[in-house]
DRENFITI-5265 format. One line per 8 residues: number of its first residue (from 1); their letters; for each residue x, y, z of C-alpha. Coordinates in nm, 2 decimals. Layout:
NUM	a	X,Y,Z; ... $
//
This chain:
1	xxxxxxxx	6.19,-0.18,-0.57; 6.13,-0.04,-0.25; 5.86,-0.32,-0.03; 5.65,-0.22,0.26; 5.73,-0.41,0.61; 5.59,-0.73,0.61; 5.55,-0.99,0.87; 5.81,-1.23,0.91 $
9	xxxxxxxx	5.93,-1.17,0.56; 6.22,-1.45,0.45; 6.41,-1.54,0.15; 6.39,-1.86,0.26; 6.24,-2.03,-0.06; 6.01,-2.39,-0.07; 6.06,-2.69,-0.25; 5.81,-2.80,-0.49 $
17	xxxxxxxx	5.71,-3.15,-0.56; 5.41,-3.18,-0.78; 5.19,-3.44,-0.89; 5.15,-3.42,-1.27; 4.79,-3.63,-1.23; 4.62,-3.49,-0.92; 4.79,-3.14,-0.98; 4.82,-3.10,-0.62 $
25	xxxxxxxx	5.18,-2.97,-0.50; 5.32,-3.07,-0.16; 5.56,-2.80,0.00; 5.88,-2.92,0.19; 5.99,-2.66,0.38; 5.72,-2.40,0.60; 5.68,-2.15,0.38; 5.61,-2.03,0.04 $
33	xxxxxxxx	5.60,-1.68,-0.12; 5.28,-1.49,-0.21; 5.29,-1.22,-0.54; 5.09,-0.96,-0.50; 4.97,-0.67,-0.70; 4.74,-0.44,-0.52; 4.50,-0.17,-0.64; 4.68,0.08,-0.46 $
41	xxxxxxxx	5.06,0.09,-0.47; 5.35,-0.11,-0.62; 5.31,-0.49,-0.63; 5.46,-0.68,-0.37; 5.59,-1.02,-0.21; 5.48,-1.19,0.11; 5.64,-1.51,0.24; 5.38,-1.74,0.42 $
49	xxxxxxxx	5.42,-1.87,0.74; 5.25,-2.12,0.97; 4.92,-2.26,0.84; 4.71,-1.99,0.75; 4.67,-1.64,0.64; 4.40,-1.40,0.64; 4.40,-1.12,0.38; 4.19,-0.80,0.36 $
57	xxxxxxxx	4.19,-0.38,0.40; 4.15,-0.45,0.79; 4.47,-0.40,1.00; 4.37,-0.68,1.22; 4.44,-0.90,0.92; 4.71,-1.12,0.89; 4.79,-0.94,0.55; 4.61,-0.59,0.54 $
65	xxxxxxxx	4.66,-0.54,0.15; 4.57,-0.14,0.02; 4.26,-0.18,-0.16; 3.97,0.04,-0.03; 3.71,-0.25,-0.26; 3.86,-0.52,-0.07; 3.61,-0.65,0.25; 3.78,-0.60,0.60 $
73	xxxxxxxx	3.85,-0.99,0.58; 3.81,-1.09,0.22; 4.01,-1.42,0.14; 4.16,-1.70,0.36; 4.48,-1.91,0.25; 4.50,-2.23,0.47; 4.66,-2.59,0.48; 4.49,-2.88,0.54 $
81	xxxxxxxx	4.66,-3.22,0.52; 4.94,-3.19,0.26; 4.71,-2.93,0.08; 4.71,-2.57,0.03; 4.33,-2.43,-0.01; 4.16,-2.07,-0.07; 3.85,-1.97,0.09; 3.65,-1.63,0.06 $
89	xxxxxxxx	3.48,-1.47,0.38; 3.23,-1.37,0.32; 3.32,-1.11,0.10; 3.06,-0.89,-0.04; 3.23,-0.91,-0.44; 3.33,-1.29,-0.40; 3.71,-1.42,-0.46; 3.79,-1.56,-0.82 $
97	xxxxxxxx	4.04,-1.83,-0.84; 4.18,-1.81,-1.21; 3.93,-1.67,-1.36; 3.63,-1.85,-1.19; 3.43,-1.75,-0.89; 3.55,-2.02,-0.60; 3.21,-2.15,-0.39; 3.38,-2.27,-0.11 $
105	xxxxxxxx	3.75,-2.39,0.02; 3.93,-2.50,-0.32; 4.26,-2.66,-0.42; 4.51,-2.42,-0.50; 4.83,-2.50,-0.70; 5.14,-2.33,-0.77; 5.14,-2.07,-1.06; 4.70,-2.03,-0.93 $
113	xxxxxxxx	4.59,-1.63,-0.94; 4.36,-1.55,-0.68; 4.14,-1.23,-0.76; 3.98,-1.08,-0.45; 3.82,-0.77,-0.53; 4.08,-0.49,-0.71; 4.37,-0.69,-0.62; 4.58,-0.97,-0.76 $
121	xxxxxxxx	4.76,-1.28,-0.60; 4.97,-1.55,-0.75; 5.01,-1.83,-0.53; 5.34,-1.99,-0.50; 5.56,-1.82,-0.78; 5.94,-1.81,-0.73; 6.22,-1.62,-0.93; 6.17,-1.50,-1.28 $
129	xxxxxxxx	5.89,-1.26,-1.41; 5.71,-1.09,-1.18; 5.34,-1.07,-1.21; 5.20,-0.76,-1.38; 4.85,-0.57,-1.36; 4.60,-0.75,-1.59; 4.39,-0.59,-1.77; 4.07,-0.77,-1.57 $
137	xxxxxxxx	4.14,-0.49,-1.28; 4.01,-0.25,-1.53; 3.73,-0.39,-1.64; 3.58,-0.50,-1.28; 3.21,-0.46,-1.22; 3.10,-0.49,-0.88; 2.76,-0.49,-0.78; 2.60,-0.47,-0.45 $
145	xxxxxxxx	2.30,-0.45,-0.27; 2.22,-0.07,-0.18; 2.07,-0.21,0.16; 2.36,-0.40,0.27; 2.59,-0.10,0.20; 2.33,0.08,0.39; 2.30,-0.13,0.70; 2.71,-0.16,0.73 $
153	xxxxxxxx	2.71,0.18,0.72; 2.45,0.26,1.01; 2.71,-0.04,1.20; 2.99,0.15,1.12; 2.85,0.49,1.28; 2.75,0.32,1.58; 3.05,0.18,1.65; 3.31,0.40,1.51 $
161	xxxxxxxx	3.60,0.30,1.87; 3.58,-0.09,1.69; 3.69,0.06,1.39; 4.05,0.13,1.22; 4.20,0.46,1.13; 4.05,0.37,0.76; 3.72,0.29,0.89; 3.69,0.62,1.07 $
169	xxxxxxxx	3.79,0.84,0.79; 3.54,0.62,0.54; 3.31,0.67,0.82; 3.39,1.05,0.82; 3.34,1.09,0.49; 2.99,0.96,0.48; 2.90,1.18,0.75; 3.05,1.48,0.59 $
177	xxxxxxxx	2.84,1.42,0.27; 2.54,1.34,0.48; 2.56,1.69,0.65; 2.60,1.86,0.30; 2.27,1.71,0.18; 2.11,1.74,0.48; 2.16,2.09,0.51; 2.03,2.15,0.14 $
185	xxxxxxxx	1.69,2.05,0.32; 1.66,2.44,0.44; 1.73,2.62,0.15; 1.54,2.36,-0.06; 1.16,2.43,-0.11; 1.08,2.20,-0.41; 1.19,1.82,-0.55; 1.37,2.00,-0.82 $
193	xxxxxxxx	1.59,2.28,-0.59; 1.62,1.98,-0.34; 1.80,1.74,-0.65; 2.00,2.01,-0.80; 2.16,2.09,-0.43; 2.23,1.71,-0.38; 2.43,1.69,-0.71; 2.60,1.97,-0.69 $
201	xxxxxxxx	2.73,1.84,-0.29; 2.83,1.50,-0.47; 2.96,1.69,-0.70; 3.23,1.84,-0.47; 3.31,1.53,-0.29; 3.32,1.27,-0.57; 3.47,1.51,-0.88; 3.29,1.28,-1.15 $
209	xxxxxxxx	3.27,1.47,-1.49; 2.90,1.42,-1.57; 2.61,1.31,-1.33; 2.21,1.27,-1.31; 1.91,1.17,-1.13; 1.69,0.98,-1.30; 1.32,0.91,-1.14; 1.07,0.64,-1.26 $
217	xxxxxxxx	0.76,0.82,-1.44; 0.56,0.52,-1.54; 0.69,0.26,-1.74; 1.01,0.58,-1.88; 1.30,0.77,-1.70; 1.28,1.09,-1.62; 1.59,1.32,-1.58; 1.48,1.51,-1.33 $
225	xxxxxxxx	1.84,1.67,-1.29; 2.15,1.69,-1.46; 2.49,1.84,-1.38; 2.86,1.83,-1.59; 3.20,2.01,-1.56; 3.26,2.02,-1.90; 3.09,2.28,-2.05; 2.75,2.32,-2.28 $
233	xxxxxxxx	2.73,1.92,-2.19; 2.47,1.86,-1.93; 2.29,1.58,-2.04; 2.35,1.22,-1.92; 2.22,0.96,-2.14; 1.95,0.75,-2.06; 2.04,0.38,-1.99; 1.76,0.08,-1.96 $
241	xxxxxxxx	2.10,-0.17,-1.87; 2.19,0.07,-1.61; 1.84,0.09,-1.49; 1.75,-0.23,-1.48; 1.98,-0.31,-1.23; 2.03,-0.06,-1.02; 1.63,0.09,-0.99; 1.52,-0.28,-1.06 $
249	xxxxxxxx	1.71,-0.45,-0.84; 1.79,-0.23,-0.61; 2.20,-0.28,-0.67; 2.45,0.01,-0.66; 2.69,0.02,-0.91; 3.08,0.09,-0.95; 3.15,0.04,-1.37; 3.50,0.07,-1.43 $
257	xxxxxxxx	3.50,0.01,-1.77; 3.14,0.02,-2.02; 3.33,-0.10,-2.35; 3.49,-0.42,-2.19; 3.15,-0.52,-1.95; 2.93,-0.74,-2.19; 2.60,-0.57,-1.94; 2.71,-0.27,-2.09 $
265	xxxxxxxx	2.81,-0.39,-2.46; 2.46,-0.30,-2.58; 2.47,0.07,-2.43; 2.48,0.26,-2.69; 2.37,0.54,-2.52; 2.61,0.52,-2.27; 2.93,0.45,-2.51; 2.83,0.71,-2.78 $
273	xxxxxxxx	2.84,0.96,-2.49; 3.15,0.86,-2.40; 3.10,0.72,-2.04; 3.34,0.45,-1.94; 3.34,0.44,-1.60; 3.07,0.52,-1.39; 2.91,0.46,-1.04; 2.54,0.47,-0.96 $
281	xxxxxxxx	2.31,0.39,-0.65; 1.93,0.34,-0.63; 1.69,0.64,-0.41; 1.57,0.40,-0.18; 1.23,0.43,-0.02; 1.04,0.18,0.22; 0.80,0.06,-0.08; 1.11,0.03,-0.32 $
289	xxxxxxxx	1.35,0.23,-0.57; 1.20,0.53,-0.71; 1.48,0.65,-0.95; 1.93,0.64,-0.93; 2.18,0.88,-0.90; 2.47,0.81,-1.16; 2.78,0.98,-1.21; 3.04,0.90,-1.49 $
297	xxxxxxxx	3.40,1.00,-1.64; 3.62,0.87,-1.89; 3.87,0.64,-1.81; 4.13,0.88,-1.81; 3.99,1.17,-1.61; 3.85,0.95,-1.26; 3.86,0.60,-1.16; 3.56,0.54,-0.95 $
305	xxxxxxxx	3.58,0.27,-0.65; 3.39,0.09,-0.42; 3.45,0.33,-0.13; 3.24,0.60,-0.35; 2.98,0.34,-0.47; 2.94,0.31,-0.04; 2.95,0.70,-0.03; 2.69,0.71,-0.30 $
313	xxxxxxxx	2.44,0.47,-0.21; 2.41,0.59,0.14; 2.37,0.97,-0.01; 2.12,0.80,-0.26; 1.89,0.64,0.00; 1.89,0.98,0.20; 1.79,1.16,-0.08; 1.57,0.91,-0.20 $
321	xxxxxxxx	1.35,0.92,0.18; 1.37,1.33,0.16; 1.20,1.28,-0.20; 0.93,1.03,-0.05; 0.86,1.33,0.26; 0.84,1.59,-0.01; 0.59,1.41,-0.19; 0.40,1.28,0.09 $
329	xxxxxxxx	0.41,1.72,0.21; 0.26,1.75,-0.16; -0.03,1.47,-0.17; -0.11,1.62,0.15; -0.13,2.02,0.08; -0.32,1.90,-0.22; -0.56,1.60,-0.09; -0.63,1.95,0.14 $
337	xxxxxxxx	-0.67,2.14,-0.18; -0.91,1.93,-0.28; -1.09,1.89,0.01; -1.17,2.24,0.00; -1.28,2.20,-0.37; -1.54,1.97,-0.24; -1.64,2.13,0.01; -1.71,2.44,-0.23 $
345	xxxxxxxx	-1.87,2.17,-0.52; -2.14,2.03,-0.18; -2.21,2.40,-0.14; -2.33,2.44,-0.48; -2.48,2.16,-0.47; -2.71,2.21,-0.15; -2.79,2.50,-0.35; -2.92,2.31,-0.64 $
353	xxxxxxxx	-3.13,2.12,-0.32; -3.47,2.23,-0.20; -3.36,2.42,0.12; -3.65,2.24,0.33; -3.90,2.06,0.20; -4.20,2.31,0.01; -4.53,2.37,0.17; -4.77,2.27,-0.09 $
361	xxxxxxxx	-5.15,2.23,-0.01; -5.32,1.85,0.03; -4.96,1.74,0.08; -4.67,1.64,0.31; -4.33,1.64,0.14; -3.98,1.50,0.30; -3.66,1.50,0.15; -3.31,1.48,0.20 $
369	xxxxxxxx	-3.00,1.36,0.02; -2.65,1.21,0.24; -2.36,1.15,0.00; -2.10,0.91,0.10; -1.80,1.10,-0.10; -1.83,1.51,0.03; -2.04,1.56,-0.28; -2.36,1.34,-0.46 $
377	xxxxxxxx	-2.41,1.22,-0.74; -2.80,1.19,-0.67; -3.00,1.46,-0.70; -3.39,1.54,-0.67; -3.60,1.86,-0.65; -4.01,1.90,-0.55; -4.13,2.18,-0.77; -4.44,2.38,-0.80 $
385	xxxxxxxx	-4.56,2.45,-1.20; -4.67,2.77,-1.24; -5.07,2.86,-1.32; -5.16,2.52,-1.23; -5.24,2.28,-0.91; -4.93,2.04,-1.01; -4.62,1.97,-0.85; -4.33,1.80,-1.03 $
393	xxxxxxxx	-4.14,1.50,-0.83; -3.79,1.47,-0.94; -3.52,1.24,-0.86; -3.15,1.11,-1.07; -2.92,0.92,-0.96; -2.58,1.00,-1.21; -2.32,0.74,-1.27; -2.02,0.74,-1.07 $
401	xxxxxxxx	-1.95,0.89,-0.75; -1.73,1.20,-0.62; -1.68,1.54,-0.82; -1.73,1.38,-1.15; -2.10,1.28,-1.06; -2.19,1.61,-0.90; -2.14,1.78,-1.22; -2.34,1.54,-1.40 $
409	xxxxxxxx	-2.61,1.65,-1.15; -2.59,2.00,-1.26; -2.58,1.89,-1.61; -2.90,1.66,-1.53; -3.08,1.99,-1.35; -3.04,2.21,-1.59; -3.17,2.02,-1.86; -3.46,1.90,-1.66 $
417	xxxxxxxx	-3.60,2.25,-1.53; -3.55,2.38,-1.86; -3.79,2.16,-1.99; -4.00,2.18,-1.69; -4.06,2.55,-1.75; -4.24,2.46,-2.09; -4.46,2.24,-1.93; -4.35,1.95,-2.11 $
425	xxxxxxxx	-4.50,1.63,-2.02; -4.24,1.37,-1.80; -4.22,1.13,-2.16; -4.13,1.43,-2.34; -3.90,1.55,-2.11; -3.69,1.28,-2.10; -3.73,1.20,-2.48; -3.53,1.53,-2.48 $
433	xxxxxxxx	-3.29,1.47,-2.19; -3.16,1.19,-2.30; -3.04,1.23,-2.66; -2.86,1.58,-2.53; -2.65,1.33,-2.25; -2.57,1.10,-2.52; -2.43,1.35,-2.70; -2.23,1.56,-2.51 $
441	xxxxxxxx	-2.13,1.32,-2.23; -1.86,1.05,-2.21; -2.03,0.70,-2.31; -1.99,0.62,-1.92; -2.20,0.87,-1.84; -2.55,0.81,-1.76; -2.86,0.87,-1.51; -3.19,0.69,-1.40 $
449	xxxxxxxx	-3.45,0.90,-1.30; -3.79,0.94,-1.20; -4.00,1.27,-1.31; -4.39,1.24,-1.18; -4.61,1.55,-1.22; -4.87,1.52,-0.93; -5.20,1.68,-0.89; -5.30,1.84,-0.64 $
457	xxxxxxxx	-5.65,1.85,-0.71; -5.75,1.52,-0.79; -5.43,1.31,-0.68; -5.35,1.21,-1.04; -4.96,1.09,-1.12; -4.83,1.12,-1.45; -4.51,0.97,-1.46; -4.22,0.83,-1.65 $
465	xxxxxxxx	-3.91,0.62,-1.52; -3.61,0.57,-1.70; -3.44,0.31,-1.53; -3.47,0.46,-1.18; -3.53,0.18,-0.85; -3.92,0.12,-0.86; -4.09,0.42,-0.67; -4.32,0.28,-0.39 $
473	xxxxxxxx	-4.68,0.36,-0.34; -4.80,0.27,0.00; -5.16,0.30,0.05; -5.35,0.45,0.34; -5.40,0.08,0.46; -5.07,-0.04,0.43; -5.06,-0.21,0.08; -4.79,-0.18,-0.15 $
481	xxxxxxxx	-4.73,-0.12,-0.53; -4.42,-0.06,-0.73; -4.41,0.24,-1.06; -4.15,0.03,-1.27; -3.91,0.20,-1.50; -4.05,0.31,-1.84; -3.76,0.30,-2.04; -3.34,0.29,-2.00 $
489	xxxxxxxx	-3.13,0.54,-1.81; -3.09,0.88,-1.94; -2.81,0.91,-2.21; -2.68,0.55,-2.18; -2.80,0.48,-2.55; -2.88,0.72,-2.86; -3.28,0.68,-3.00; -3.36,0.58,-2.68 $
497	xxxxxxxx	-3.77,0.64,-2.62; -3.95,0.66,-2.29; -4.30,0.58,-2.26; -4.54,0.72,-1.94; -4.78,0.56,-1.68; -5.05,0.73,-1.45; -5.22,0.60,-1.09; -5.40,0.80,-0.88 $
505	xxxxxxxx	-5.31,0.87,-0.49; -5.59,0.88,-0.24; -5.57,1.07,0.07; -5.32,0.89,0.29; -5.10,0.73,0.07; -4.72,0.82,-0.01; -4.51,0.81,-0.27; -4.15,0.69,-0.18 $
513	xxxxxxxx	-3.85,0.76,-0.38; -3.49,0.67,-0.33; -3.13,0.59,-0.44; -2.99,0.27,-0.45; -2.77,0.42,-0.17; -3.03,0.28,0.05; -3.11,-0.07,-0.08; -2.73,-0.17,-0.15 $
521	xxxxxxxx	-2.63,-0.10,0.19; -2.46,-0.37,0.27; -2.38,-0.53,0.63; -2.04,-0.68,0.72; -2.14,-1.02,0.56; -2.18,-0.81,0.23; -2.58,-0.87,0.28; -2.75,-0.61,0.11 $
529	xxxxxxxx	-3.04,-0.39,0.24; -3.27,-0.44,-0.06; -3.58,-0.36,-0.20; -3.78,-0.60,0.01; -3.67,-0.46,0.34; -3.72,-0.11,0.20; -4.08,-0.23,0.15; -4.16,-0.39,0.46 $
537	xxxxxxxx	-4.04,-0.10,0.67; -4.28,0.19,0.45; -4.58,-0.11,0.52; -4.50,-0.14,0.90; -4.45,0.24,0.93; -4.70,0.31,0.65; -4.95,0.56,0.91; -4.64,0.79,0.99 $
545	xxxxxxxx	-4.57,1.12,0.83; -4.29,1.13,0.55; -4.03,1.34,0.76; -4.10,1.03,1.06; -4.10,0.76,0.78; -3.81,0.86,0.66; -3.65,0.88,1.01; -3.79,0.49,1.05 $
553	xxxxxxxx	-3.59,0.41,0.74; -3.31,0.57,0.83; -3.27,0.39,1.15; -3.34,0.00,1.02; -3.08,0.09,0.75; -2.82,0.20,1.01; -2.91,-0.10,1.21; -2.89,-0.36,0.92 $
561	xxxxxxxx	-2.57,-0.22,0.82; -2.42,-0.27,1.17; -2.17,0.03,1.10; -2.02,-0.04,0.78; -1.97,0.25,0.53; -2.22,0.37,0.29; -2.04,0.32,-0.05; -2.31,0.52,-0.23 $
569	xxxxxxxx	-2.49,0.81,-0.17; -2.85,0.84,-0.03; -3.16,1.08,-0.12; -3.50,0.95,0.00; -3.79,1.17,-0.11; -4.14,1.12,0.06; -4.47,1.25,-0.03; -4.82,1.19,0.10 $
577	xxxx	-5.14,1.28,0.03; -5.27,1.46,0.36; -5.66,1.57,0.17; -5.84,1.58,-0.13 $
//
C-alpha cells in the first residue's frame, strides 16, 4: 500500500498496560499509532508523537486528513496525566467517539473509533486487521445552519491571503457560481425565468440528476421550478421531512443516504422516487426562509458533500434576496397600479358628488365629503324634486372603508335616486332600499343614512333615519335638538321597517349632517371627538353661515385631534334656513 508522507512517521511500536476496571491504558513508550480511513483516498497510519495532535482539512494542522466535510481544525488528541483524551473544536458536525457524540475532553482507550465528520480513526490499534470503511460513512447526515455557512463564507472572501490552496479554490468556486446567478439577473425579467436560470447554473457546477425549488404558498409547497437529466422525469417530489428542516429551521442539508436516515424513513415520497442522496439549502431572506433549493441522485450516480451543501446554501440565500427584490419591484408596480385605480374610483366618485353646493331659494346649503383612504365610503347629495318647492337631503355612510365601500356608495345612489324620481316618501324609500341591500350584498354590508325632504315653502322636514348619527337642529337662538334614527341601517337585516318624523325649521336655523368621521376622531390619547363637542361648536358658532360653520368645525376637529390621522372618512352637510 503506497502511504502519503507523514510527519515523523516510526515503526517504533508502544506498550500497552491496561487496567481491566478503570479501562484506562497507560502507554510506555512516546508514541502510539493512529488508523485512519479518510473520505478521500486510501486509509492510512500515523504514529503519534509528543503530547498532542490536531487533526483537520487545514494544512496548518498537525494532521491535515483529505476530507473536504472535515472543519479546518476538527478533533484534538491530547495527554493529560497518564491519560490519552479526545476533544472536538469546535467543529460545526461534532466528533463521535464510538458511536456517541463526545461533549467535551473524553477518555479514550485502545481499540476507541473516533468519527469526525466523513472520516474514521481508530485509536491505538497495532498489527492484524486493518480498519475498513463502515458503512456509517454512507449514511451520514450533516446539518447546518444556512447562516453560519453564510457568514464563513463572506470571512473566507474577505480574507482569501489567510487561506490555504483548498480554501482558495472552495472560495473560487463560490464566486464562480455566484457570478453565474448573478448574471441570470439580466436576462431574467420574471421570478419564474429568474429560478429556471439558477437551476440550470447549479446544474452545471453540481451535476445532480434531479433538482427543484420549492417556495412556501401558505400552509403547502409550491414547485415553482423543476429541472432533471434524465429524460421525461422533471418532477421532484414533495417532502414535509425535508421541509421542515431545512425551510423551518433554516438548516441546509447534505443526505447521503434517505433509506438508512430514520428523518427520512417516513419519506415516501422521496424513496418511491428513488432519491438517496440529496443536498438542499433554504432561500434566505431578512424576515426568514421563503422556500429550498434541493438537488438529488442515486447513490450510484453522485455522492454529494459538505463542500456542495456550502456551495448551495450560499447560492440559495442569493437567490432567495433576488426573489425578495423581485417581489418587493412587484408589490410596488402594483400598489402603483392600484393607486391609479383609486384615483380613477375618487373620480367617479366626485362625480356622483354635488359639484358645489346648489342654489336653492330660502336656503344656504354647504357640503363637502374628505375620505381618509383615496376613495369614501360616505356619500350624500342635496337634490331639487321636480314640480315642487322640496329639496331632498341625503346622506350614507356604507360599511367598510377603501374601494369596497365606494362601490357600495354607487350601489346606495342608485337605489336612492331611483326612488327619489317617483316621489316616494323618505319611509318608503328606505322600506325599499333596504330589502334590495340585503339581498344582493354580502351580510357585512350595510349603510345608515339620513333622507329628509325639506320644504321650501313652509320649512317643513319629513324625514326618516336608519341608523344614521342624530342630525342636529340648531335654532336661530342657539338651542339644540337631535332627529334620532328611525329604524336600523340599510340592509343589515331582512323585514326591516322604517318609520318617519317631521319638525319644522324657522328662518335661521340649520340642519347639520355628518359622518362619524367627525365625531370618532380621536387625539393621541385615543379621546374621541364626539357628539357633544360636535354640538357645542354648531351652538357657539350657531349665527354663522353653513360654508363658515363648517370651516369652525373643521378647525376644532383638527385642533382636538392634535395631528393624528383620520381613520374614517368625513362628509358634513349644512343647511339653513335663510327666509320664509
Amino acid at each position: 500500500m503506497s502511504l502519503p508522507p507523514l510527519r515523523g512517521s516510526s515503526t517504533m511500536l508502544p506498550h500497552w498496560k491496561c487496567d481491566a476496571i478503570s479501562k484506562r491504558c497507560i502507554i510506555y513508550g512516546a508514541m502510539t499509532i493512529l488508523h485512519i480511513v479518510p473520505a478521500e483516498g486510501e486509509p492510512f497510519k500515523h504514529t503519534l508523537e509528543g503530547d498532542s495532535l490536531v487533526i483537520g482539512r487545514s494544512s496548518r494542522c498537525d494532521l491535515a486528513v483529505s476530507d473536504r466535510c472535515l472543519s479546518r481544525q476538527h478533533v484534538r488528541i491530547f495527554k493529560s496525566d497518564d491519560d490519552w483524551l479526545v476533544e472536538d473544536m469546535g467543529s460545526r458536525n461534532g466528533t463521535r467517539l464510538n458511536g456517541e457524540m463526545i461533549p467535551g475532553p473524553t477518555p479514550i482507550s485502545p481499540g476507541d473509533v473516533i468519527d469526525a465528520s466523513m472520516s474514521r480513526i481508530t485509536f491505538g490499534a497495532s498489527g492484524g486487521t486493518e480498519p475498513q470503511r463502515s458503512s456509517f460513512d454512507d449514511s451520514r447526515t450533516i446539518f447546518r445552519a444556512a447562516t453560519d455557512i453564510i457568514s464563513e463564507s463572506e470571512r473566507e472572501f474577505a480574507r482569501p491571503s489567510d487561506s490555504g490552496t483548498e480554501e482558495l479554490r472552495h472560495a473560487a468556486d463560490q464566486l464562480r457560481v455566484l457570478y453565474d446567478v448573478h448574471h441570470t439577473l439580466d436576462e431574467s425579467t420574471t421570478a419564474e425565468e429568474f429560478l429556471d436560470h439558477v437551476l440550470e447554473r447549479v446544474f452545471v457546477h453540481l451535476q445532480p440528476q434531479h433538482g427543484a425549488i420549492f417556495l412556501e404558498n401558505g400552509d403547502d409547497l409550491l414547485r415553482a421550478a423543476s429541472r432533471s437529466q434524465v429524460a421525461d422525469t422533471d418532477e421532484f417530489p414533495e417532502s414535509s421531512s425535508l421541509a421542515s428542516e431545512v425551510i423551518g429551521k433554516g438548516l441546509a442539508a447534505v443526505v447521503h443516504d434517505t433509506s438508512t436516515d430514520d428523518r427520512f424513513a417516513a419519506a415516501e415520497s422521496l424513496l418511491d422516487a428513488g432519491v438517496r442522496t440529496l443536498v438542499a439549502a433554504p432561500l434566505l431572506t431578512p424576515e426568514g426562509a421563503i422556500g429550498m433549493i434541493v438537488l438529488s441522485s442515486t447513490l450510484a450516480n453522485r455522492q454529494f458533500d459538505e463542500t456542495d451543501m456550502e456551495l448551495l446554501a450560499v447560492v440559495a440565500s442569493a437567490t432567495g434576496l433576488r426573489l425578495r427584490n423581485i417581489a418587493l419591484a412587484e408589490e410596488a408596480a402594483e400598489r402603483r397600479r392600484f393607486q391609479q385605480e383609486v384615483k380613477l374610483a375618487r373620480r367617479i366618485q366626485v362625480a356622483l358628488l354635488p359639484a358645489e353646493s346648489p342654489e336653492v331659494a330660502g336656503l344656504e346649503i354647504h357640503g363637502g365629503n374628505i375620505p381618509s383612504r383615496g376613495v369614501s365610503g360616505d356619500y350624500y347629495q342635496v337634490v331639487e324634486r321636480p314640480d315642487t318647492n322640496e329639496v331632498a337631503l341625503i346622506i350614507a355612510d356604507v360599511s367598510g372603508k377603501g374601494i369596497g365601500a365606494s362601490l357600495l356608495t354607487f350601489y346606495v345612489d342608485a337605489l336612492v335616486n331611483a326612488y327619489l324620481g317617483e316621489n316616494l316618501e323618505p319611509l318608503e324609500i328606505f322600506n325599499r332600499v333596504s330589502p334590495q341591500m340585503n339581498a344582493k350584498t354580502p351580510v357585512e354590508s350595510f349603510a345608515t343614512a339620513f333622507l329628509g325632504i325639506l320644504s321650501t315653502d313652509t320649512g317643513a322636514l319629513r324625514f326618516a333615519s336608519a341608523g344614521h348619527d342624530p342630525t342636529i337642529l340648531v335654532r336661530s337662538g342657539g338651542e339644540a335638538e337631535l332627529l334620532m334614527p328611525t329604524g336600523m341601517p340599510l340592509g343589515l337585516m331582512p323585514g326591516a321597517e322604517y318609520t318617519a318624523s317631521e319638525i319644522t325649521l324657522e328662518v335661521g336655523d340649520s340642519l347639520v349632517m355628518y359622518t362619524d368621521g367627525i365625531t370618532e376622531a380621536a387625539n393621541p390619547e385615543q379621546e374621541e371627538f364626539g357628539r357633544e363637542r360636535l354640538v357645542a361648536v354648531c351652538r357657539g358658532h350657531h349665527a354663522e353661515s353653513p360654508k363658515k360653520l363648517a370651516s369652525s368645525i373643521e378647525a376644532v376637529v383638527d385642533t382636538f385631534v392634535e395631528g393624528v390621522p383620520y381613520h374614517d372618512d368625513r362628509t358634513l352637510v349644512i343647511v339653513r334656513r335663510s327666509r320664509g
